[in-house]
C-alpha positions in Angstrom: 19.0 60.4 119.7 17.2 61.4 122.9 19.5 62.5 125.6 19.1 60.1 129.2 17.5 62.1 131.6 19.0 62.8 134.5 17.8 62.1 138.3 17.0 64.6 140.5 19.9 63.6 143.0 18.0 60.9 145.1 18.7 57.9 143.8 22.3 58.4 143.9 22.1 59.5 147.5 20.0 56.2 148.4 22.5 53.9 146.8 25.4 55.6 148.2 23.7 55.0 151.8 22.7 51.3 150.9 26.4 50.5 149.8 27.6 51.8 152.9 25.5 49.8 155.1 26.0 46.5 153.0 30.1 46.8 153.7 29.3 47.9 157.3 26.9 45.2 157.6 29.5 42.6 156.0 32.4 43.6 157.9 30.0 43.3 161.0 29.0 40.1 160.4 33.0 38.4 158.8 34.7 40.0 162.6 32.2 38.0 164.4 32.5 35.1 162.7 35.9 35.0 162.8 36.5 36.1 166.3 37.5 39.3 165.8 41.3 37.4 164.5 43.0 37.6 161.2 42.3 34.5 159.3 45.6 32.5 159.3 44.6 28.8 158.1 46.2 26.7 160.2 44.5 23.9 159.4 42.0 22.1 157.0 39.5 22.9 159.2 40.3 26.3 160.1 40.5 27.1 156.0 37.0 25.2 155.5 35.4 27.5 157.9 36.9 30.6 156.5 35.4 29.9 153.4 32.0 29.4 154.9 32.6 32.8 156.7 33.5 34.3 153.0 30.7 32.7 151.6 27.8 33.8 154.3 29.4 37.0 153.9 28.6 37.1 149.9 25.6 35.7 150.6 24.3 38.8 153.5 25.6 41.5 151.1 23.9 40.3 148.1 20.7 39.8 150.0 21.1 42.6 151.7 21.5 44.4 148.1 18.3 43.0 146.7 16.4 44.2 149.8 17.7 47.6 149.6 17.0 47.9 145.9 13.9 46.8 146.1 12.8 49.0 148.5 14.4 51.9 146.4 11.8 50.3 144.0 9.1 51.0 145.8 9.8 54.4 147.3 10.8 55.4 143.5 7.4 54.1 142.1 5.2 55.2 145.1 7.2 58.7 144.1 6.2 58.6 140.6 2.6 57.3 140.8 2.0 60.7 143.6 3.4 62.6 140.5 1.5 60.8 138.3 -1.4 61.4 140.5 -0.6 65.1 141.1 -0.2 65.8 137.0 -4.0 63.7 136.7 -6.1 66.0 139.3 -4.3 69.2 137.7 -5.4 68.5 134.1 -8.4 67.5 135.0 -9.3 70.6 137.2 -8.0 72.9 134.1 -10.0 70.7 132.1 -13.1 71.4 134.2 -12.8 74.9 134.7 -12.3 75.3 130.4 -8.8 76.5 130.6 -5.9 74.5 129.3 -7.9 72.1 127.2 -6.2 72.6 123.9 -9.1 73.4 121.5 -9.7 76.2 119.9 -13.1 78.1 120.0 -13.3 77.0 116.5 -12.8 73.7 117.3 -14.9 73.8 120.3 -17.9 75.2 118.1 -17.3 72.2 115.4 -18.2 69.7 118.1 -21.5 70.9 119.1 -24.5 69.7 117.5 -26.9 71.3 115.6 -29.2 71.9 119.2 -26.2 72.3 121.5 -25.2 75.4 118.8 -28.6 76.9 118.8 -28.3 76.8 122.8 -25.2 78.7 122.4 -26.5 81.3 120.2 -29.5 82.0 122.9 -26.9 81.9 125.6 -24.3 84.6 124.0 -27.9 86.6 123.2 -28.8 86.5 127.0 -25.3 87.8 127.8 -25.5 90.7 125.4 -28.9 91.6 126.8 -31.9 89.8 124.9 -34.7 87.7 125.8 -34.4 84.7 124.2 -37.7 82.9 123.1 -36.7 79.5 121.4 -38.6 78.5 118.5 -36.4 75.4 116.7 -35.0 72.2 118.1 -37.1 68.9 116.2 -40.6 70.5 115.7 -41.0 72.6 112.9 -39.6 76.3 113.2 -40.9 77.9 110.3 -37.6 79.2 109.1 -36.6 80.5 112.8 -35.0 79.0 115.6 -35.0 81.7 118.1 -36.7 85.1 118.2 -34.6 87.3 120.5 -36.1 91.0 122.4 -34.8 94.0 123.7 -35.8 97.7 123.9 -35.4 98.2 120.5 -37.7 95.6 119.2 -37.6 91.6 118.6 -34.9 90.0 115.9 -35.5 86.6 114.3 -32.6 84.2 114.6 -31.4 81.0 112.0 -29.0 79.1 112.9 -27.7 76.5 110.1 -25.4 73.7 111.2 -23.9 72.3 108.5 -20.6 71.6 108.2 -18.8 72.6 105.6 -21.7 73.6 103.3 -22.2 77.2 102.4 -26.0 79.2 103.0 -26.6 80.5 99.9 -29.9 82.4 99.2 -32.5 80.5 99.3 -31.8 80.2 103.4 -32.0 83.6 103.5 -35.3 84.1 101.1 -36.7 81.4 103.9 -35.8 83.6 106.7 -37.1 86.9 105.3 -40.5 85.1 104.3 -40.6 84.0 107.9 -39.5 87.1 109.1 -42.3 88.5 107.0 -45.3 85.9 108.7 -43.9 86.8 111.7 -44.0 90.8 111.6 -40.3 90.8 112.2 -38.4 93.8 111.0 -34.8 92.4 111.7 -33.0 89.4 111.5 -29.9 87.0 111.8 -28.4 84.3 109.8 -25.9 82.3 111.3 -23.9 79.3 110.0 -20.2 78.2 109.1 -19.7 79.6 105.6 -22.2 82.2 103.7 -21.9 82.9 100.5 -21.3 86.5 99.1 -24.5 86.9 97.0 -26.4 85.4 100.4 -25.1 88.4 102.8 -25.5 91.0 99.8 -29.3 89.6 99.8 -29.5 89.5 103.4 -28.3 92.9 104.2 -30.5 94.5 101.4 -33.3 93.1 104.2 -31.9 94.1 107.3 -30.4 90.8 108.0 -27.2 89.9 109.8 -25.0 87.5 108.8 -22.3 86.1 110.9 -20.2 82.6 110.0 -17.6 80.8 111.6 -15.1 83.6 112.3 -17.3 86.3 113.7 -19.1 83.8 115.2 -15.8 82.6 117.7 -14.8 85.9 118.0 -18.0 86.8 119.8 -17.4 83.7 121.6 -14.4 84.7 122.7 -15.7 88.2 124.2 -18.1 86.8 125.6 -15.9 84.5 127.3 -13.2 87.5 128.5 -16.3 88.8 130.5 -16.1 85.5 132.9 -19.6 84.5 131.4 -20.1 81.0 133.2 -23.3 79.9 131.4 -21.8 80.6 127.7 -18.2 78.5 128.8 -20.9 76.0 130.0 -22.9 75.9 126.9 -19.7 76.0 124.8 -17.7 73.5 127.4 -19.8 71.6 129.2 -22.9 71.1 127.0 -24.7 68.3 127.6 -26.8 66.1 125.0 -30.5 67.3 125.6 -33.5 65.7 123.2 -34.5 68.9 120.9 -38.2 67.6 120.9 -38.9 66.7 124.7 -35.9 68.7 126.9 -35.0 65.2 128.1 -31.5 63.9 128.2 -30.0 61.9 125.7 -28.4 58.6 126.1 -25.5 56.8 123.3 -26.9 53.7 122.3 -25.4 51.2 119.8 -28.2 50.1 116.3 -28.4 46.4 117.5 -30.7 46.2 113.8 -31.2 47.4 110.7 -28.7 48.8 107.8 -26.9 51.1 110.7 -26.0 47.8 113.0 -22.9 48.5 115.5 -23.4 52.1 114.7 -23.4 54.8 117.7 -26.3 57.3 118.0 -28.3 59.9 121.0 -31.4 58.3 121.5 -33.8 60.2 123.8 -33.9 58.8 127.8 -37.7 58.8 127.6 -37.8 56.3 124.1 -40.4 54.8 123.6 -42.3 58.2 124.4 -40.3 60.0 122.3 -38.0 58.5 120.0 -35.8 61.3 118.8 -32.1 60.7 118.2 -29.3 62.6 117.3 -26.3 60.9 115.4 -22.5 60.4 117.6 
């Protein structure tokens, strides 16, 4: 059984101070009713008006009461919603700035979509010192989403969103064919789970492979660095139409077999009618 929590002192204090005033107030108001005297009936009369004194005086204090109460009430709920208040404007600014959000990097990188993860993989290249050039999004890439520079040369970049499905080889046969087309000596593979015989084929071909687990943990150095645009892209990222750059909007299928069903449809529809599922 949950224990009753205890007050913080207050409440007791204000109800000590209204009881007080209620018997001041009532012994106030019985004197001068009776004249100051000591009520003696002496009479029918006299003993009538003694109990009218009694009875205004029951009725003062238990009005009296309620009023007090109520406004201990009111100062106790205006107390509570500034709490409230206070609690609401500090999770949200933790919540803003990334921090305190309770999500993993992990769980943060399952939430992207397919474009919004390609964006992050440009964005942690940027921060370790590439040019980024990128090549996917909804037109065809040709087996590369983003070809990434530096002073030692250029490196073609895959990025596979999918889930919990493993790369096996074939992605990576498409990659170094592209790779090949392209004049591209080096190259990375990137997804959630890669098979064993895919990174033994890819590293016979001087491609990289990185899944899930290296993939947060270079997240997360990146991150240490106070890198704003990668906590954006992995944060803050915003639905952006991989064919046009425009922004997307949630809609809701009003026909067809999907009816009632959420997607991203592009803000520029009918011009471009890309959409993204919720």
């Amino acid at each position: 059984m949950a224990r009753r929590r205890k007050g913080n002192g207050w409440d007791e204090i204000i109800r000590g101070i209204g009881a007080l005033v209620l018997v001041g107030v009532g012994l106030i108001l019985f004197n001068s009713r009776m004249g100051g005297k000591p009520n003696v009936p002496s009479s029918g009369t006299n003993f009538l008006g003694s109990v009218l004194a009694v009875a205004i005086m029951l009725a003062t204090l238990a009005v009296g009461a309620a009023g007090i109460f109520y406004l201990w009430k009111i100062l106790a709920g205006h107390l509570h919603r500034e709490k409230s208040h206070a609690r609401s404007v500090s999770h949200q600014a933790h919540h803003e700035d990334g921090e305190s959000t309770g999500f993993s990097v992990s769980e943060k990188l399952d939430a992207l979509d397919w474009f919004q993860l390609e964006k992050l993989v440009g964005t942690l290249f940027e921060a370790s010192g590439y040019r980024t050039e990128h090549r996917g999004g909804a037109n065809p890439d040709g087996g590369i989403d983003l070809v990434v520079e530096n002073v030692e040369g250029r490196v073609a970049v895959q990025c596979k969103h999918w889930g919990k499905w493993k790369c096996g080889v074939s992605v990576v046969r498409e990659l170094m064919g592209s790779m090949l087309h392209e004049g591209i000596a080096q190259g990375y593979l990137i997804a959630t789970e890669i098979t064993p015989d895919a990174k033994e084929l890819a590293a016979q071909h001087s491609i990289g492979t990185i899944d899930r687990e290296e993939l947060s943990r270079w997240v997360e150095d990146v991150l240490a660095t106070e890198n704003p645009d990668v906590r954006n892209a992995l944060e803050k990222p915003e639905k952006i139409c991989p064919k046009c750059g425009s922004k997307m909007i949630q809609r809701t299928a009003k026909r067809g077999k999907n009816t009632g069903a959420t997607f991203w449809g592009c803000s520029r529809y009918p011009s471009c009618n890309q959409v993204l599922r919720s």
